[in-house]
C-alpha positions in Angstrom: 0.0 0.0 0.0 0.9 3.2 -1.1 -0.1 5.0 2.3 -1.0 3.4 5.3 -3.3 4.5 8.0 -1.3 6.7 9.8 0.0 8.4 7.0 -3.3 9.2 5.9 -4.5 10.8 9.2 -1.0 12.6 9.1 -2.6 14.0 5.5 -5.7 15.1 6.6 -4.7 16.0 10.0 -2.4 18.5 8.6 -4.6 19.7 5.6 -6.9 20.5 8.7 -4.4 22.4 10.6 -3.7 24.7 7.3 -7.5 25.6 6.8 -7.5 26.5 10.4 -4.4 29.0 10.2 -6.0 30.0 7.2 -9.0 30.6 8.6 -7.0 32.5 11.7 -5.2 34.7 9.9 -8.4 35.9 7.8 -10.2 36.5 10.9 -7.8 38.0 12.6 -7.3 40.6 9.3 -11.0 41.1 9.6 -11.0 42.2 13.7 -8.1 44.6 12.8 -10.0 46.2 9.8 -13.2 46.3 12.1 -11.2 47.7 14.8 -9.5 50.7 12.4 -13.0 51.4 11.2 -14.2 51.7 15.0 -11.2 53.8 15.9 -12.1 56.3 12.8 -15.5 56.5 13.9 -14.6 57.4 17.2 -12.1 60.3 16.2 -15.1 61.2 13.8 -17.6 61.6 15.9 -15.4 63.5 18.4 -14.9 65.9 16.2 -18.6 66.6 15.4 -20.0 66.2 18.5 -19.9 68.1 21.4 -18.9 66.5 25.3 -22.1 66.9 28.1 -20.1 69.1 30.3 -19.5 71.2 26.8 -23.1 71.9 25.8 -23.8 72.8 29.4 -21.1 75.2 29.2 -22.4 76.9 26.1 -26.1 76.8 27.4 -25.0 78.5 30.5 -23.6 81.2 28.9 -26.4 81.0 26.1 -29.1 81.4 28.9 -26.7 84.5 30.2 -26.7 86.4 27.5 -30.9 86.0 26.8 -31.0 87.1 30.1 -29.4 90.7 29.4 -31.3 90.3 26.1 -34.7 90.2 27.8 -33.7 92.6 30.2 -33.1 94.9 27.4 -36.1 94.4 25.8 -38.0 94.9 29.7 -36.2 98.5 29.6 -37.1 99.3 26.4 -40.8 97.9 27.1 -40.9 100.4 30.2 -40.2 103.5 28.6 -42.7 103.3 25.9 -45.1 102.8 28.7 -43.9 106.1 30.4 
């Protein structure tokens, strides 16, 4: 006999070791694209969006300012009733 038993489960044995470093490598190409594209997206959306502590901030002094803005507007509203 050309091969014997042992040789043969040598064969497949190894043929199934090669599909599964194969298989490995692809998947382990695929988490590292994933993961670049998750990275991107983060830096992304830092750059468009604000933090909480940020927009509180802004509406803070947003609110200030409408307050001397309606103040204003109460002065202004007084005198034409004098």
């Amino acid at each position: 006999m050309l091969f014997d038993l042992n040789n043969l489960w040598s064969t497949v044995l190894s043929l199934l070791a090669a599909l599964t470093v194969l298989w490995v490598r692809a998947t382990k190409t695929e988490i590292n694209d994933i993961r670049n594209i998750l990275y991107k997206t983060r830096e992304e959306s830092a750059r468009e969006y604000v933090t909480r502590e940020d927009l509180k901030s802004h509406n803070a002094e947003l609110n200030k300012r409408l307050d001397r803005l309606e103040e204003k507007i109460d002065t202004i509203v007084i005198r034409f009733k004098e």
